[in-house]
C-alpha positions in Angstrom: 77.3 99.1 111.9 74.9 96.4 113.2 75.7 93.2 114.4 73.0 90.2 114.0 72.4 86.9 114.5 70.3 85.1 111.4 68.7 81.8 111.6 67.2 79.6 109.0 63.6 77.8 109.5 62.1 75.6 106.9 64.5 77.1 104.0 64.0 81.0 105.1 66.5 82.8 106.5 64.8 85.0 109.2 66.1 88.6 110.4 65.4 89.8 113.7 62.7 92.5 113.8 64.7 95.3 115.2 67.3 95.5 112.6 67.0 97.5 109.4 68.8 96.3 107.2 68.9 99.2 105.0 70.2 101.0 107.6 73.2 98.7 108.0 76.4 99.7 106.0 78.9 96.9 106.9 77.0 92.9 107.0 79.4 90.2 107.1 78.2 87.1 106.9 80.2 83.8 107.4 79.5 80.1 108.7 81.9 77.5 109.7 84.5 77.1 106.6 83.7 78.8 103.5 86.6 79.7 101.6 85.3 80.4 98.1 82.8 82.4 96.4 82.6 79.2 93.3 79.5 77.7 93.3 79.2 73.4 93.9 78.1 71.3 91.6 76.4 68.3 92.8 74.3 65.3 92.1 71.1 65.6 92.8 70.5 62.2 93.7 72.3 60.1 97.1 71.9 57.1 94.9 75.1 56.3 93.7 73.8 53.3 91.4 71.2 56.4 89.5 71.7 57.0 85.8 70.7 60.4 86.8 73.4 63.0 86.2 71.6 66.0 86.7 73.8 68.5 88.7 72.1 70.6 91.5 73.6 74.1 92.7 75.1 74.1 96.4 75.9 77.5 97.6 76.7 76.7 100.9 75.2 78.3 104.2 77.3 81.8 104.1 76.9 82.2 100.5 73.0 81.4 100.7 72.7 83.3 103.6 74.4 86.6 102.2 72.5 85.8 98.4 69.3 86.3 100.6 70.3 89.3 102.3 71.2 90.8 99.3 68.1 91.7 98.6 67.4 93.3 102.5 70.2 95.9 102.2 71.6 98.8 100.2 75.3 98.0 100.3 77.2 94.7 99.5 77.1 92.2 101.8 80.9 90.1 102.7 81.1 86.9 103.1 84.2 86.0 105.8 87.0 84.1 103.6 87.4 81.0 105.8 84.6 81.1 107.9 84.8 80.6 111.7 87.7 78.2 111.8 90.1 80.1 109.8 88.9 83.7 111.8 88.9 82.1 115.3 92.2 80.5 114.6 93.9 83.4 113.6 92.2 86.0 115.6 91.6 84.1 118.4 91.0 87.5 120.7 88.3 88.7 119.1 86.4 86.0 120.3 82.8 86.2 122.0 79.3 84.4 123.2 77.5 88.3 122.2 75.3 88.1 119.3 74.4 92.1 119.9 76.4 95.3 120.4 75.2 98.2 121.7 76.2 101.2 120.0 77.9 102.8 123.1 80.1 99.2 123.0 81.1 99.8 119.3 81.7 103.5 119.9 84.6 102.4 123.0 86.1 99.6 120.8 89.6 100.2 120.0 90.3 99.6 116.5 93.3 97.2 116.2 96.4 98.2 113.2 95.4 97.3 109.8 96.3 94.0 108.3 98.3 94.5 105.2 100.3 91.2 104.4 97.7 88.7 106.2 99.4 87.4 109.8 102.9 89.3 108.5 102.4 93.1 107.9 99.6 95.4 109.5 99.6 99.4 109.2 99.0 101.4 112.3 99.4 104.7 114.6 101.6 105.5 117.7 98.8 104.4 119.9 98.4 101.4 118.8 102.2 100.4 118.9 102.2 101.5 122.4 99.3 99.4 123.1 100.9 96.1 124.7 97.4 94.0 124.2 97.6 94.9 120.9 101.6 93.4 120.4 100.5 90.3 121.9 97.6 89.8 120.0 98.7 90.4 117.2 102.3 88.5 118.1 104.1 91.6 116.6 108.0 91.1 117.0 109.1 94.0 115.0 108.3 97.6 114.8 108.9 100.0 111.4 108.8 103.5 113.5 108.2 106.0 110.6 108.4 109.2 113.0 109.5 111.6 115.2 108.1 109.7 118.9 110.1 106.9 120.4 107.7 103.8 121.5 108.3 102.0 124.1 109.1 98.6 122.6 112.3 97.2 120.8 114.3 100.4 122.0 117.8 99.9 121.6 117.4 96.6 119.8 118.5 97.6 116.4 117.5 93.6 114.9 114.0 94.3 115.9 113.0 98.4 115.4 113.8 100.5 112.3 113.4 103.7 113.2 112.9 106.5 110.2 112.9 110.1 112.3 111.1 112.1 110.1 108.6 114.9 110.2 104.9 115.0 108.5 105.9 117.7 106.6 106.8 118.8 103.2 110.4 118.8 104.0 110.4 115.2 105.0 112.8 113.1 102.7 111.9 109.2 103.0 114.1 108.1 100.3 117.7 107.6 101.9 115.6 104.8 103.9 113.8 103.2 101.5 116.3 100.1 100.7 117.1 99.2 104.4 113.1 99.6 104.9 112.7 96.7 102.5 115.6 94.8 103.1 114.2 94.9 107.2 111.1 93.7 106.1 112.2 91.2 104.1 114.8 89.7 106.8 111.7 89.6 109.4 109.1 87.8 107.7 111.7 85.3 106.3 112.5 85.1 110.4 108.8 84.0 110.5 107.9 87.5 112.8 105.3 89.8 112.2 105.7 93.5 111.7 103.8 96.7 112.5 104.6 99.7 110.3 103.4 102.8 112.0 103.7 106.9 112.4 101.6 109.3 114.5 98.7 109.0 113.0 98.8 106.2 110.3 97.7 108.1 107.4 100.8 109.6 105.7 104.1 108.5 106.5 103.8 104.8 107.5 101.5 104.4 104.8 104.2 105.6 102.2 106.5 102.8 103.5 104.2 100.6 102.8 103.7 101.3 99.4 107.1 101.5 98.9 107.3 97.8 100.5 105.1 96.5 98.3 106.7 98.4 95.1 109.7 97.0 95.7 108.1 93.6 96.8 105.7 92.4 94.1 107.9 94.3 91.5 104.4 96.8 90.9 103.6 100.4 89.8 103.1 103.1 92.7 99.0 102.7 91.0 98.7 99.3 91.9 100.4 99.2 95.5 97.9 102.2 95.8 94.9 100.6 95.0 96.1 97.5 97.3 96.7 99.7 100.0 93.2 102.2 99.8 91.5 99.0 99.8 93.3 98.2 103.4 93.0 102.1 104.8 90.7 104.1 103.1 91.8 106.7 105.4 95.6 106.8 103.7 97.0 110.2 102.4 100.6 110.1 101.9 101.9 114.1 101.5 102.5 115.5 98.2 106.1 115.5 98.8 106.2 111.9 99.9 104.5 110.9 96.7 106.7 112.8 94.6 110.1 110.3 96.1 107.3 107.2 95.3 107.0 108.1 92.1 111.5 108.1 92.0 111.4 104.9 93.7 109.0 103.5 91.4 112.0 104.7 88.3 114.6 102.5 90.8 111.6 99.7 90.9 110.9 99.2 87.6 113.8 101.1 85.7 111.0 104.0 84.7 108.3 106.2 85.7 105.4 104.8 84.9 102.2 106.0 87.1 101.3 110.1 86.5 100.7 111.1 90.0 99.5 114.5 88.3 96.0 112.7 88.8 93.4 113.6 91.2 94.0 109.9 92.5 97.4 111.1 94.4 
């Protein structure tokens, strides 16, 4: 991943001469406020007394600037939803004057939980739920522990920490928690507080209760909280035997079983 600074002169967006942009997987693009992919429609002319009502096309500074790099790189280019003033304002931390990372930067960079519910629900590991910069960041106030290790914070304060003690294994039985899981989760983000749902390693169990969340939330097959999800954590692999109880809570969900998790997908 390559970060870069692009600036336009005399209608032509120009790329610094050390980066390849082919070589770039990840470009991100963004300018003050963008916060929609629709195209403008606008009159051509400042006259306001014209019988002209020709409309001209106004992309706007992201979306020009990522339509140009489009044709620079081999993988999709993002535009940031929002732009600066909705990023800075919520992520306030990440923050900063450099234009260029160094690769040994990027390789030292802790990677922070990942968001799930924007500003209400991120996914993470033990690490980061240990990590006190990383609570106050992201203003966690609550903690789904979906493990065997006991963190550090919210111990002892039953309102705040649901703990779920139970192995990555094949023996591991999340079901007799699934209720209170959503019913905690629930209570907390109508409290306004943000929670972190997290096990060892953030692949398998945490991820489970999140797609168990979000079955139980949006009223949604275990396919499409999946889908949600892999688009949030690539990296997610629930266990086959966690699946198999999604696939039951998905029968309490919806009052049947409706995604095969025969497929490859699962």
């Amino acid at each position: 991943m390559t970060a870069l600074l692009v600036k336009k002169r005399a209608d032509e967006y120009l790329i610094p001469e050390s980066v390849d942009l082919e070589c770039v997987k990840y470009c991100v693009v963004y300018d003050n406020n963008t916060s929609s992919l629709e195209i403008i429609l606008k009159n051509n002319s400042d006259d306001d007394n014209t019988d002209d009502d020709n409309g001209g096309v106004v992309l706007g500074a992201a979306l020009e600037c990522g339509r140009a790099l489009t044709h620079l790189t081999r993988h999709p280019v993002h535009i940031l939803r929002g732009g600066y003033e909705c990023f800075s304002a919520m992520y306030h931390f990440f923050r900063t004057q450099k234009s260029i990372w160094m690769p040994q930067e990027l390789d030292a960079f802790q990677p922070y939980p990942v968001e799930i519910v924007p500003g209400k629900i991120y996914l993470g590991n033990f690490r980061q739920a240990c990590d006190p910069k990383i609570q106050k960041d992201l203003k966690i106030k609550a903690h789904v522990n979906v493990s065997m290790e006991i963190g550090p914070f919210f111990v002892g304060d039953a309102d705040k920490l649901l703990h779920i003690p139970i192995e990555d294994s094949p023996e591991a039985n999340i079901s007799p928690f699934l209720r209170h899981l959503c019913h905690f989760i629930e209570m907390h983000l109508e409290l306004g507080s943000v929670v972190l749902v997290f096990s060892t390693m953030g692949i398998s169990r945490s991820c489970a209760a999140i797609l168990a969340y979000l079955m139980h939330r949006n009223g949604q097959t275990l396919k499409r909280s999946w889908a949600y999800v892999k688009k949030c954590e690539n990296n997610m692999r629930p266990n086959r035997a966690l699946v198999a109880q999604l696939s039951e809570w998905e029968k309490v969900v919806l009052g049947d079983t409706v995604t095969d998790i025969l497929d490859p997908l699962y």
